[in-house]
BANU-359035 format. One record per residue (C-alpha): residue number from 1; residue in three letters; x, y, z. Coordinates in pm, whole numbers. Each point is the difference from the previous one (the first is absolute). Layout:
N
{NUM 'ALA' {X Y Z}}
...
***
This chain:
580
{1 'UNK' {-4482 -2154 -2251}}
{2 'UNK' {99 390 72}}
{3 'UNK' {-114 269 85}}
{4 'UNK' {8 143 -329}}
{5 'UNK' {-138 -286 -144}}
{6 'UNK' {-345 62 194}}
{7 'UNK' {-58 339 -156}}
{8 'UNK' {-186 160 -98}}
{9 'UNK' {-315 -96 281}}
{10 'UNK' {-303 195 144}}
{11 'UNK' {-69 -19 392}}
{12 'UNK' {-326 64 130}}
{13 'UNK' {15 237 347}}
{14 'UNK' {-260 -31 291}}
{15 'UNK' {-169 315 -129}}
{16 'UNK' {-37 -70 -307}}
{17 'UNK' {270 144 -165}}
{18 'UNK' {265 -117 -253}}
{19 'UNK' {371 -52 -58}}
{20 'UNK' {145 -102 -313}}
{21 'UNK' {393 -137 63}}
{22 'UNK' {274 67 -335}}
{23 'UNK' {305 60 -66}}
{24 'UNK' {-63 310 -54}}
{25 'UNK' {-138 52 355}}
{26 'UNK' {-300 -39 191}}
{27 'UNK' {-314 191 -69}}
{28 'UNK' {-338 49 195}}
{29 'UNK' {-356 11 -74}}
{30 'UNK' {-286 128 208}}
{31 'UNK' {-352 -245 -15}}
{32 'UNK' {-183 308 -244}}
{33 'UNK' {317 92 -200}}
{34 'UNK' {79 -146 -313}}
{35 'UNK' {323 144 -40}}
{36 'UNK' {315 -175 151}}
{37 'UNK' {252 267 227}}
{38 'UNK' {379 -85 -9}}
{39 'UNK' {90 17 357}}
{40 'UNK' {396 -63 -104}}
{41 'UNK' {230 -111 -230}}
{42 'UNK' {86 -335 162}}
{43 'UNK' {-202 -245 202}}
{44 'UNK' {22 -235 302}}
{45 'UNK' {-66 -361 5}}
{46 'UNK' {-38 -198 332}}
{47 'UNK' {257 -262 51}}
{48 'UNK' {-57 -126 385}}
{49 'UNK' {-215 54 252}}
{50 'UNK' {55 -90 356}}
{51 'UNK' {-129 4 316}}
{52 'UNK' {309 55 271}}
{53 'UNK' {-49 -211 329}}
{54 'UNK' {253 178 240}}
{55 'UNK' {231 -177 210}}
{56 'UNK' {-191 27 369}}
{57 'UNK' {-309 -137 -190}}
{58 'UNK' {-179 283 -89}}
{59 'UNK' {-156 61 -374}}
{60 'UNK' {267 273 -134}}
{61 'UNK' {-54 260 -312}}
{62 'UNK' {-155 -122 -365}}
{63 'UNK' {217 33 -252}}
{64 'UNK' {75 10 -383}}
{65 'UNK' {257 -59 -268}}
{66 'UNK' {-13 166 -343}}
{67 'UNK' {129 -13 -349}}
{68 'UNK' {32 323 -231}}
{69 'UNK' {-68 30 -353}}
{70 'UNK' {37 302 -230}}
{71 'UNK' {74 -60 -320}}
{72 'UNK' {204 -284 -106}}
{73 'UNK' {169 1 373}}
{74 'UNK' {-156 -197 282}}
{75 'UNK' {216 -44 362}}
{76 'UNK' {-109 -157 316}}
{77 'UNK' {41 298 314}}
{78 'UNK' {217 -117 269}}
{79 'UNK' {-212 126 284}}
{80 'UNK' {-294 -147 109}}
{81 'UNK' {-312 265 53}}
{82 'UNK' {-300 91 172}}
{83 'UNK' {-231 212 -97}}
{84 'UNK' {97 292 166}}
{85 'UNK' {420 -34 -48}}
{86 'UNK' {-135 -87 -429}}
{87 'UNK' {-245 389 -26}}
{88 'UNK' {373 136 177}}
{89 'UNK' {185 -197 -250}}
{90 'UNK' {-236 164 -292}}
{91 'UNK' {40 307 104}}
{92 'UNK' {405 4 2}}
{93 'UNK' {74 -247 -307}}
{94 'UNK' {371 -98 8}}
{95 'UNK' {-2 28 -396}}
{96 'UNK' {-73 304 -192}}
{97 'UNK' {-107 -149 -272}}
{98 'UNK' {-291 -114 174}}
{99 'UNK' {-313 209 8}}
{100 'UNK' {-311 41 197}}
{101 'UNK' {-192 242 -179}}
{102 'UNK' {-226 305 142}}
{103 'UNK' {-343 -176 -112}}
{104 'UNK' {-227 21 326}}
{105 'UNK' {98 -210 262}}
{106 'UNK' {227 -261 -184}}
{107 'UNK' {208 -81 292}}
{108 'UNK' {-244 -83 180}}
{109 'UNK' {-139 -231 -306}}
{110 'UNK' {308 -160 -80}}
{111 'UNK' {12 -133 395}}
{112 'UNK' {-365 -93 -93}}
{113 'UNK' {146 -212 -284}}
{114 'UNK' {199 -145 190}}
{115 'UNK' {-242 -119 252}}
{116 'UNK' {-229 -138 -222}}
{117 'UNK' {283 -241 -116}}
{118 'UNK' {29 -166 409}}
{119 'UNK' {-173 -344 60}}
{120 'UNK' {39 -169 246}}
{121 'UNK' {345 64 239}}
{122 'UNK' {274 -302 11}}
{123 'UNK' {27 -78 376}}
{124 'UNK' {371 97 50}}
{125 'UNK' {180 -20 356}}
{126 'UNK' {254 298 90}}
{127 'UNK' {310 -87 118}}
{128 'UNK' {292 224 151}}
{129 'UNK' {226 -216 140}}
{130 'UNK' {141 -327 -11}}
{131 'UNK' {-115 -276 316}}
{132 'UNK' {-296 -16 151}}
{133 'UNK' {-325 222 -136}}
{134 'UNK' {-368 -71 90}}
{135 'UNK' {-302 -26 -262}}
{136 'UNK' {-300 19 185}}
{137 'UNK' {-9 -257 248}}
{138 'UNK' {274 -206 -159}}
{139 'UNK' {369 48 45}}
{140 'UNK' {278 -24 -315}}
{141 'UNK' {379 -4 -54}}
{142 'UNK' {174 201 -304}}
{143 'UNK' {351 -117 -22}}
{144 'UNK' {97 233 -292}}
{145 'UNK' {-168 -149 -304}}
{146 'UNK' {-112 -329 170}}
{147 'UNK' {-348 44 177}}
{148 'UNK' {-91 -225 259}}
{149 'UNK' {-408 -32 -6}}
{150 'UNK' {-225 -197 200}}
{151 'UNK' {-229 -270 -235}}
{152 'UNK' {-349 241 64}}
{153 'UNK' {102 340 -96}}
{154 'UNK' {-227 191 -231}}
{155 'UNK' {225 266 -211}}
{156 'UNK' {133 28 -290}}
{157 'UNK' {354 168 -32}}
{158 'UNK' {281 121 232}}
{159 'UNK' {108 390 -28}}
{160 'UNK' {322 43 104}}
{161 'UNK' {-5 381 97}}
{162 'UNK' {315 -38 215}}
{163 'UNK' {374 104 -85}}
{164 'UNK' {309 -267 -6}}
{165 'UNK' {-195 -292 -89}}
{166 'UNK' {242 -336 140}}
{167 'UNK' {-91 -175 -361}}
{168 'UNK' {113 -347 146}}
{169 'UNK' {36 -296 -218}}
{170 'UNK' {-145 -294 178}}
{171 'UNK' {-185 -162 -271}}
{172 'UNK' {-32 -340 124}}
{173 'UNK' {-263 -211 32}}
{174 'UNK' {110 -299 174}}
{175 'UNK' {-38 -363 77}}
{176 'UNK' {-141 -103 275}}
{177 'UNK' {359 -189 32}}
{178 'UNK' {177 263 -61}}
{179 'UNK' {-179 211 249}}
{180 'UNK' {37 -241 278}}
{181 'UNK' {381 5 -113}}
{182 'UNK' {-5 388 38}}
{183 'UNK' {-203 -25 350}}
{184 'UNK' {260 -265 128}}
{185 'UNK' {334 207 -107}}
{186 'UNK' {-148 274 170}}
{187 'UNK' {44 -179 339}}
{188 'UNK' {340 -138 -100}}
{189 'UNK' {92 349 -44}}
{190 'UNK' {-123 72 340}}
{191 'UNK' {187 -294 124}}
{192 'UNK' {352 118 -161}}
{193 'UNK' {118 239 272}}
{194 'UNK' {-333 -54 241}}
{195 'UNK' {107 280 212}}
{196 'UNK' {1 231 -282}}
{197 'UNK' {-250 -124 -269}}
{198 'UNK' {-232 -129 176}}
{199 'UNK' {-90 313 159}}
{200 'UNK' {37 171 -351}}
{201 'UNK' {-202 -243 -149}}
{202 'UNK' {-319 96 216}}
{203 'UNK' {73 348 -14}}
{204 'UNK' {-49 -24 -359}}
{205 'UNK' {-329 -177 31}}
{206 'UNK' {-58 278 239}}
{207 'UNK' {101 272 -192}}
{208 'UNK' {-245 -55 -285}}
{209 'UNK' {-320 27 239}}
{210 'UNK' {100 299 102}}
{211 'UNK' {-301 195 -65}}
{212 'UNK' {-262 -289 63}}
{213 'UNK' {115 -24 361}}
{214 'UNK' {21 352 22}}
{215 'UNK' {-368 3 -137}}
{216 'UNK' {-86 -200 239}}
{217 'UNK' {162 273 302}}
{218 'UNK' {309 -237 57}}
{219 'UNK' {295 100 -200}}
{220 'UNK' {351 -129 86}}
{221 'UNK' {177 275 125}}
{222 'UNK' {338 -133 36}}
{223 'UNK' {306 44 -268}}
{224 'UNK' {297 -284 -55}}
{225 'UNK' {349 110 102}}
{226 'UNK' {254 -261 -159}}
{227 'UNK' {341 57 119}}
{228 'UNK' {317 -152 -93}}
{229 'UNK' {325 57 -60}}
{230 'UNK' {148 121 -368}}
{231 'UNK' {40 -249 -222}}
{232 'UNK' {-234 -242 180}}
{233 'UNK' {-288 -22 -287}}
{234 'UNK' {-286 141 220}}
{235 'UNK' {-121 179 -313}}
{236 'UNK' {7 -262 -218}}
{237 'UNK' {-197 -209 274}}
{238 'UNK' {-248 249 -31}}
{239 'UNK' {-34 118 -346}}
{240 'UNK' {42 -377 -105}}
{241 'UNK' {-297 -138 292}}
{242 'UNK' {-300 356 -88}}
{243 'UNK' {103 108 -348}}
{244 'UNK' {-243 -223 -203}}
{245 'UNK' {4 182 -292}}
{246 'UNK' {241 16 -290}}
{247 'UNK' {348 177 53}}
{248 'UNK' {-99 271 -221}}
{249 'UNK' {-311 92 220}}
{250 'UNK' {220 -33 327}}
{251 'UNK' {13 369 78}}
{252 'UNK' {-370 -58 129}}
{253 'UNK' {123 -132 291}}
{254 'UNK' {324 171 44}}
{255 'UNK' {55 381 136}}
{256 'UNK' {307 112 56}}
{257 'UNK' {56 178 291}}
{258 'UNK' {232 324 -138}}
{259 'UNK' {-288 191 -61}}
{260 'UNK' {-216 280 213}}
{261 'UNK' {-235 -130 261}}
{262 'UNK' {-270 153 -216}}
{263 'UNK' {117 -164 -313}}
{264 'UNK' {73 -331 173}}
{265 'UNK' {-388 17 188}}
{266 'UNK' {-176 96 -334}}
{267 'UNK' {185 -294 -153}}
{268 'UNK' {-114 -217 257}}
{269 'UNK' {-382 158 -23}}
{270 'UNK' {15 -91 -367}}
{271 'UNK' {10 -373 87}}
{272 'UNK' {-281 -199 121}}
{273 'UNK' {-8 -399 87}}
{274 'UNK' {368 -30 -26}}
{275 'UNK' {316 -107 189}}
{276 'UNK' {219 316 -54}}
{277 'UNK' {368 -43 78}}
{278 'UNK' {170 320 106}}
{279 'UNK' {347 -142 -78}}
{280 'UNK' {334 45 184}}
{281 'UNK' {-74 304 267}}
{282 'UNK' {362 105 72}}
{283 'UNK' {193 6 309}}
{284 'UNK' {349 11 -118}}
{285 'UNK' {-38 417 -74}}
{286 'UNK' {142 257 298}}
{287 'UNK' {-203 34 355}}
{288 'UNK' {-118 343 -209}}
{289 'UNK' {-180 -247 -282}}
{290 'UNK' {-72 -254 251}}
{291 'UNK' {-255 214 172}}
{292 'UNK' {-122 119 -363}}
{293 'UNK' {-92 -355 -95}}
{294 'UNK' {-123 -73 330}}
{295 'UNK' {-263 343 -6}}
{296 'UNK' {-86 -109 -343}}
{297 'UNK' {-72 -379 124}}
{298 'UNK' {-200 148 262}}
{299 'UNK' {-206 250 -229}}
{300 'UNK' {-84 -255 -226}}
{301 'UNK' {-72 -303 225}}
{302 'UNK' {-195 148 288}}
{303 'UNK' {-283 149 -251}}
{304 'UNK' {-32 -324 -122}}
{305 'UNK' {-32 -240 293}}
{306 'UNK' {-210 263 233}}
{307 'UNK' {-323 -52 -199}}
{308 'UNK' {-75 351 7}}
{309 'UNK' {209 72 -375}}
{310 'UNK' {229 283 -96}}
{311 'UNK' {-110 385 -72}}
{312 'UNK' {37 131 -309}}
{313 'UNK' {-59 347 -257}}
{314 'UNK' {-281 -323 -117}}
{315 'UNK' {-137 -29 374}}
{316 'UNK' {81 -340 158}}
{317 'UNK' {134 -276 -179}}
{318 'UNK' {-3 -341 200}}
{319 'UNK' {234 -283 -126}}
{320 'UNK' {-105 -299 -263}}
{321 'UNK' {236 -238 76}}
{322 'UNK' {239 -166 247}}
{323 'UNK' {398 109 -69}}
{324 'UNK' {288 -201 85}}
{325 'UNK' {328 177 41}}
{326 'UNK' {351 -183 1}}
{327 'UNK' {283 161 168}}
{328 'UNK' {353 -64 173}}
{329 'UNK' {-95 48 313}}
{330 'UNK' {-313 -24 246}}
{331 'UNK' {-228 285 63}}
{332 'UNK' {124 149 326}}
{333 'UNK' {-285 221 74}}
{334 'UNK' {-297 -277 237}}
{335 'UNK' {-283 268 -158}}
{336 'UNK' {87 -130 -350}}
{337 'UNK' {131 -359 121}}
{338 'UNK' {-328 -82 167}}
{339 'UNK' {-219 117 -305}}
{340 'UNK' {211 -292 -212}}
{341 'UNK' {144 -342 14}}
{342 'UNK' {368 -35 -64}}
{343 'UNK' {131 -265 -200}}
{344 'UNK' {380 -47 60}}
{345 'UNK' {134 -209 -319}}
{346 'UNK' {289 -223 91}}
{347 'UNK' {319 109 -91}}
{348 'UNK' {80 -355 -200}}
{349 'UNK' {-268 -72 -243}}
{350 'UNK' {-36 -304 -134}}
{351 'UNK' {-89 118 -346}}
{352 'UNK' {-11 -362 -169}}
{353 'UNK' {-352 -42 203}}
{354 'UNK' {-96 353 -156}}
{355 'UNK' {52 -62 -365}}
{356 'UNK' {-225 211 -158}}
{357 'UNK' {80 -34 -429}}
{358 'UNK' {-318 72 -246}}
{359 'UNK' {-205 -289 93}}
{360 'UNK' {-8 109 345}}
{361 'UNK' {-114 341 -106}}
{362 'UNK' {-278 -130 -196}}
{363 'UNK' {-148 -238 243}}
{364 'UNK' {33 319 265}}
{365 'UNK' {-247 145 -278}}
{366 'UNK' {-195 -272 -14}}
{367 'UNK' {-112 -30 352}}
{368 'UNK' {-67 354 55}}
{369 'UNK' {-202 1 -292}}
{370 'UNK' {-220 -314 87}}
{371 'UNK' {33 140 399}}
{372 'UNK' {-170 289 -108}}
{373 'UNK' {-256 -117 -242}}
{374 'UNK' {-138 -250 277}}
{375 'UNK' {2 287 252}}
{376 'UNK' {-242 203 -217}}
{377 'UNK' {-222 -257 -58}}
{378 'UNK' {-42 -134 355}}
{379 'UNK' {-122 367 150}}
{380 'UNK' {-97 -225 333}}
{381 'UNK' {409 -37 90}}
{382 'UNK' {-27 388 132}}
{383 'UNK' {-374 -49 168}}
{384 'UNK' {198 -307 191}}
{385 'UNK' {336 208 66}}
{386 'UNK' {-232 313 121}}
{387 'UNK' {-80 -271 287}}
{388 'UNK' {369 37 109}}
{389 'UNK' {-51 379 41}}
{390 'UNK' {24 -28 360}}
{391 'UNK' {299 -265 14}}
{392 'UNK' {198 230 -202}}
{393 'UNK' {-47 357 113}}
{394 'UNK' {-77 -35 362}}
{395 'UNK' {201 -246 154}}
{396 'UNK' {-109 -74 370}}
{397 'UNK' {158 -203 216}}
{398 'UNK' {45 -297 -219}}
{399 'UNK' {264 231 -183}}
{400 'UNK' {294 -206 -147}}
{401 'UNK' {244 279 134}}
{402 'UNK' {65 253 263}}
{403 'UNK' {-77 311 -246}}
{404 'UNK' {-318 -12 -102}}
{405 'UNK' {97 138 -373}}
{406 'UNK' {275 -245 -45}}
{407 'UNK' {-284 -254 77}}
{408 'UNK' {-230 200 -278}}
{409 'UNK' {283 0 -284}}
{410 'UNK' {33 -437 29}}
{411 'UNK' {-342 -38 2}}
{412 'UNK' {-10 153 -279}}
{413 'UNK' {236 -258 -146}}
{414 'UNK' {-251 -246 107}}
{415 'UNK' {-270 138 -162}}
{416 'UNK' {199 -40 -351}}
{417 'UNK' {103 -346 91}}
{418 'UNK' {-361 -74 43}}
{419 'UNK' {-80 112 -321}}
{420 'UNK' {284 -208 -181}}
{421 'UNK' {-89 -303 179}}
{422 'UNK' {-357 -9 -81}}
{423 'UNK' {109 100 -391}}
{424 'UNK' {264 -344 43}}
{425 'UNK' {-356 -182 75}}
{426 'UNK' {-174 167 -312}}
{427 'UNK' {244 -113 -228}}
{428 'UNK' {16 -340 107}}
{429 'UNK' {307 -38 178}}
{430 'UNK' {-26 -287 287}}
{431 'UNK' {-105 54 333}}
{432 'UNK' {345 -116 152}}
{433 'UNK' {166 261 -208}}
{434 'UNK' {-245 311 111}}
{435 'UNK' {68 -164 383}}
{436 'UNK' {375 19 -76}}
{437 'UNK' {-39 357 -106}}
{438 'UNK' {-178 105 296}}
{439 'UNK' {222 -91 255}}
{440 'UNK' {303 105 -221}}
{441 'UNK' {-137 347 -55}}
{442 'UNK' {-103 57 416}}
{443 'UNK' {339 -125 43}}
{444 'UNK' {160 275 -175}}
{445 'UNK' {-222 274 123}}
{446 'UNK' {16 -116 311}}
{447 'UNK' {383 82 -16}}
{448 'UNK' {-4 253 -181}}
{449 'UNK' {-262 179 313}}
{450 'UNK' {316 -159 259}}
{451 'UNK' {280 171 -207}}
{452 'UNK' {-181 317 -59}}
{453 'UNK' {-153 -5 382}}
{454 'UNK' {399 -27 113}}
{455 'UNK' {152 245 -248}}
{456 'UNK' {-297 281 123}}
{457 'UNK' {136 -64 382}}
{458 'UNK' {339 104 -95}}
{459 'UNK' {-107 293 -199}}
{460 'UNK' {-177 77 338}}
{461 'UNK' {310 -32 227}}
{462 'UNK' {265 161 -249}}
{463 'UNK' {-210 285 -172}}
{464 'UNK' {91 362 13}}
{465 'UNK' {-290 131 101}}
{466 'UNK' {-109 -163 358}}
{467 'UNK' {297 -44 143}}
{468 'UNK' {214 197 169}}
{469 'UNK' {-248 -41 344}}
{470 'UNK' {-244 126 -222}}
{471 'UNK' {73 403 -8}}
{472 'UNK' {-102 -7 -362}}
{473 'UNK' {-338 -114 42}}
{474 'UNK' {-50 190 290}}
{475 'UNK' {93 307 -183}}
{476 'UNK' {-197 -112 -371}}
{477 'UNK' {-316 -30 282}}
{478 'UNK' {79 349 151}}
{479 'UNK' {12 188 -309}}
{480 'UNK' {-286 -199 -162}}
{481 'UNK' {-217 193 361}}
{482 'UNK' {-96 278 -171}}
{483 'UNK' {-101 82 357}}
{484 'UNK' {329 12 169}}
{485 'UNK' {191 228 -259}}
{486 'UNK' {-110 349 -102}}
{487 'UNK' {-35 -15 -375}}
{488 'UNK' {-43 338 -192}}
{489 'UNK' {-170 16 -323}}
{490 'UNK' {266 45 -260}}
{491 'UNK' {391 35 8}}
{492 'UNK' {0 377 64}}
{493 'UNK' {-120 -102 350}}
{494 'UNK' {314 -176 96}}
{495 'UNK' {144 305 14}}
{496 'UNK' {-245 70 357}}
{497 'UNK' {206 -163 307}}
{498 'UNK' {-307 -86 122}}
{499 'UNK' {-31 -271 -329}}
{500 'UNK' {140 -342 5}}
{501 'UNK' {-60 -114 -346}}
{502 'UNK' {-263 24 -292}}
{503 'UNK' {-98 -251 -315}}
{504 'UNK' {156 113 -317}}
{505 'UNK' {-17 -148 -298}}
{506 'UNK' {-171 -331 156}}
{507 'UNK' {307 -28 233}}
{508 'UNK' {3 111 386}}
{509 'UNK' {258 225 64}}
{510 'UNK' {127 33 320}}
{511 'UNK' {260 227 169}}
{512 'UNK' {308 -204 119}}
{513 'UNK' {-38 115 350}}
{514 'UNK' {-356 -133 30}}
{515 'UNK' {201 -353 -83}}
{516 'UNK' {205 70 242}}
{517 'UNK' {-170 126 322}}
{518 'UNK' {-269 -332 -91}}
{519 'UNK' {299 -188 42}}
{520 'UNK' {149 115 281}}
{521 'UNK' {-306 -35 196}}
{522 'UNK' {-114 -329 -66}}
{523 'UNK' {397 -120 25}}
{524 'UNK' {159 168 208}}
{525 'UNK' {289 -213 111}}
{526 'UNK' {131 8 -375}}
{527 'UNK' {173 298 -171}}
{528 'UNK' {-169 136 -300}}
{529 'UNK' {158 177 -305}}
{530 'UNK' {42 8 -352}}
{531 'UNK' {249 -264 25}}
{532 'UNK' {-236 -264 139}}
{533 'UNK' {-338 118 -136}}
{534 'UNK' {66 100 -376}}
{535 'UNK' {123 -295 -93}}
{536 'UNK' {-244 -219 74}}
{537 'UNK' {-246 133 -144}}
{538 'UNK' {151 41 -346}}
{539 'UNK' {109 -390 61}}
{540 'UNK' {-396 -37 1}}
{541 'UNK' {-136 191 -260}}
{542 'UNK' {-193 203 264}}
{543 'UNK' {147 367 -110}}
{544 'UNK' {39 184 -340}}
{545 'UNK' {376 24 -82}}
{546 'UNK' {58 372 -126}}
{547 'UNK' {130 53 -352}}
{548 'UNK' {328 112 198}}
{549 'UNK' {70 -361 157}}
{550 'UNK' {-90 157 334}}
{551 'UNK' {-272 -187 269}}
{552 'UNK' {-210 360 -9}}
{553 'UNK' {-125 165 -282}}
{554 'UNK' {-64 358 -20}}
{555 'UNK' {-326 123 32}}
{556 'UNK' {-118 316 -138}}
{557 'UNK' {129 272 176}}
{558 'UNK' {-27 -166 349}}
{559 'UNK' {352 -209 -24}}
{560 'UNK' {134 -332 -34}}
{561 'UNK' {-294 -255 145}}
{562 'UNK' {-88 -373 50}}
{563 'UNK' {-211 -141 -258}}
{564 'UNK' {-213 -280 78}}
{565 'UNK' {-112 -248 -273}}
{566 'UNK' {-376 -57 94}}
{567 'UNK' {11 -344 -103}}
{568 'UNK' {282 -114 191}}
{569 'UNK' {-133 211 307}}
{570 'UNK' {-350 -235 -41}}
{571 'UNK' {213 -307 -71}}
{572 'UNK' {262 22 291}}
{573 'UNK' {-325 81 284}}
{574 'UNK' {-206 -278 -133}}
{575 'UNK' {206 -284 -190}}
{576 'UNK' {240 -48 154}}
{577 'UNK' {-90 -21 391}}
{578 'UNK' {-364 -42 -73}}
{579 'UNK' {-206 -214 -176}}
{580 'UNK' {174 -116 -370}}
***
């Protein structure tokens, strides 16, 4: 039935009062009066009314849908009101054929009218994003249009009040057969290139816990790195192994890595619970776009994996998910290195054990669908991982490796292993097969720990910054002592000969011959001069290149100047020759 189809009908207010709903309007009668006020010259009907249970568990806003009728005409408004934003919407009507007539009050009355029409609210959950969102005490997963809900969850609807919904198409519900067949090709898949996929494999399992383990104070705070030559298939390893979704939807995993580092770090803030593949960072540009690619790496990654989150015009955003980024070549900076785990794909592939056609794609589906239905309905898988809280983040001196992060970022792995094993036993695979697993999987992290452990010890020996008998560091440490240089207050003051340097524009700039009497002091047996200094640093990243090409950059009205990067100056007297 419509809404026209109810009229005409009389609602009786709290006070006493009436309201008569046409289609000619709605009209108003006091408790005394016998004669019947027309308010306006259409009325509202009450479609929906909900009660919005916000995403960190707390009872949001009530809320109402409405019809409109005048005349002949009836549409249903878009927006979805309260009772303030409906007397604003009265009192600026988007149609002005629409009245609200002076009679005494009637604004006020037709929001009455309105009122009198609520019962009682649907019990409707608010959701924002896609992954992980919590309802009360209990946790769900939004995948797009698929909603992942434990068995006891009292609501009623899902509003999506987001932007860029995924809209995913896994509509299966499948045989217990068939999911065994899905949980089992999952693990051949991490058996294809073990090096490679099997570390994938758990970082997707990983990946889509994101915000439960970071709920529960231990996120993973380590990126992949896959490197490879061109031509070598490293992307299609990837997109193939986390893309579970159709190929239309797979630019929810994919960012390319042309964009801004405020584009490419809102794009990453938009996803939650994913694997996100930041595909082919370049190294085959000029030195010039080299270090461009390399900043940008840097911006983006080191927000991310620091646990302290990016700033922002918004305030501080804090990443969602873990990102995996393939490229030609290794990182060469040990800050970034030891906040990831680099997978190096072999330069012959063996493609025939990495088929992937449409029935591969479909049972990828399949098991990350059942995976994450089982997770949401077994809440007591986080209270048992929160036991490993310790294990993970604080590694003693049962560590697995020398560097204490390195030995953070496998545990990790372990943690999603455990999970994958004990959802092998839930869908009845055999015991010998989970066993199998287990001491496949610790294998291959074990490994991948080794190669990563021996790829950060030559970053250590070979790096730019640090070497050199350490007159880098030295220097990064003597301008980072505020104490041991005289620093004015703005850029004028450099002109003073008194004044070393000054911070300008969230830089440190310093006056070359600060550099160089530091230098010649702490080494004096070598020569010092632009020859031997300048480069360097513009090797490492440490100074601002001036628009000009030159190693100084001109400074107000006080000259030509060094310009120290503050984040290099922090990383270069701690990373590198401190702790990592």
């Amino acid at each position: 039935m419509s809404g026209k189809d109810k009229l005409p009908f009389i609602r009786e207010a709290g006070d006493g009062s009436f309201f008569r709903f046409t289609a000619s309007g709605v009209e108003s009668k006091s408790a005394e009066g016998t004669e019947w006020q027309l308010l306006s010259n259409f009325c509202l009907l009450v479609t929906d009314f909900f009660l919005l249970h916000e995403g960190n568990g707390t009872v949001g806003t009530a809320l109402f849908r409405l019809s409109i009728i005048r005349g002949s005409e009836m549409a249903v408004l878009p927006e979805a009101f309260t009772v303030r934003t409906l007397h604003s919407w009265l009192k600026t009507l988007p149609d002005p054929r629409l009245k609200v007539f002076s009679a005494c009050k009637a604004t006020l009355k037709i929001v009455e009218s309105v009122r009198i029409q609520l019962g009682n609210p649907r019990k409707i959950f608010a959701v924002s994003h896609d992954g992980w969102s919590r309802v009360g005490s209990r946790w769900i997963y939004i995948l797009g249009n698929q909603a992942y809900l434990p068995q006891d969850l009292d609501f009623d609807a899902i509003h999506w009040c987001g932007t860029g919904s995924l809209q995913p198409r896994i509509d299966c519900d499948p045989s217990t057969e068939k999911i065994q067949e899905a949980t089992a090709w999952f693990l051949i898949r991490a058996h294809s290139i073990p090096h490679v996929t099997a570390p994938l494999c758990l970082f997707l399992i990983l990946s889509l816990q994101y915000s439960r383990l970071s709920q529960l104070g231990m996120p993973p705070q380590f990126w992949l790195w896959v490197t490879g030559r061109s031509g070598c298939g490293k992307t299609s390893i990837c997109e193939q192994t986390l893309c579970f979704l159709p190929d239309t939807e797979r630019n929810a995993f994919t960012i390319g890595l042309t964009g801004t580092c405020a584009g490419i770090s809102d794009a990453l803030d938009m996803r939650y619970d994913l694997p996100i593949l930041l595909d082919d960072f370049s190294t085959s540009e000029g030195a010039r776009q080299q270090r461009a690619y390399s900043d940008l790496i840097d911006q983006i990654m080191r927000p991310s994996t620091n646990g302290v989150g990016r700033r922002s015009q918004n305030g501080v955003r804090k990443a969602h998910s873990l990102a995996i980024v393939t490229a030609e070549k290794p990182l060469r900076s040990y800050s970034l290195a030891s906040r990831s785990l680099c997978i190096f794909v072999p330069t012959s592939v063996d493609f025939s054990l990495f088929d992937v056609g449409q029935g591969d794609s479909e049972l990828l589906s399949v098991f990350v669908d059942h995976f994450l239905a089982w997770v949401v309905k077994n809440p007591d898988i986080f209270a048992r991982l929160e036991e490993k809280k310790r294990w993970v983040l604080t590694p003693g001196d049962d560590r697995s490796f020398e560097d204490a992060r390195l030995t953070s970022h496998t545990r990790f792995l372990y943690v999603a292993m455990a999970m994958f094993l004990e959802y092998m036993g839930a869908v009845g695979l055999p015991d010998r097969h989970i066993e199998k697993a287990a001491d496949f999987f610790s294998a291959e992290i074990h490994f991948l720990g080794r190669t990563h452990e021996a790829f950060l010890h030559e970053l250590r020996q070979t790096e730019t910054i640090g070497k050199d008998d350490g007159w880098i560091t030295s220097l990064c440490r003597f301008l980072l002592d505020q104490t041991r240089l005289t620093v004015g207050e703005n850029a004028n003051s450099l002109k003073a000969e008194d004044i070393d340097a000054c911070w300008h524009k969230g830089n440190l700039v310093v006056k070359p011959k600060a550099v160089f009497r530091f230098l010649q002091h702490m080494f004096p047996e070598s020569r010092w001069n632009e020859q031997t200094v300048y480069p360097k640093l513009r090797d490492g990243g440490i100074i601002v290149v001036g628009r000009d090409g030159k190693s100084t950059t001109v400074i107000g009205k006080s000259g030509r100047q060094l310009v120290f990067r503050a984040d290099k100056l922090s990383m270069a007297a701690a990373d590198y020759h401190g702790s990592p």
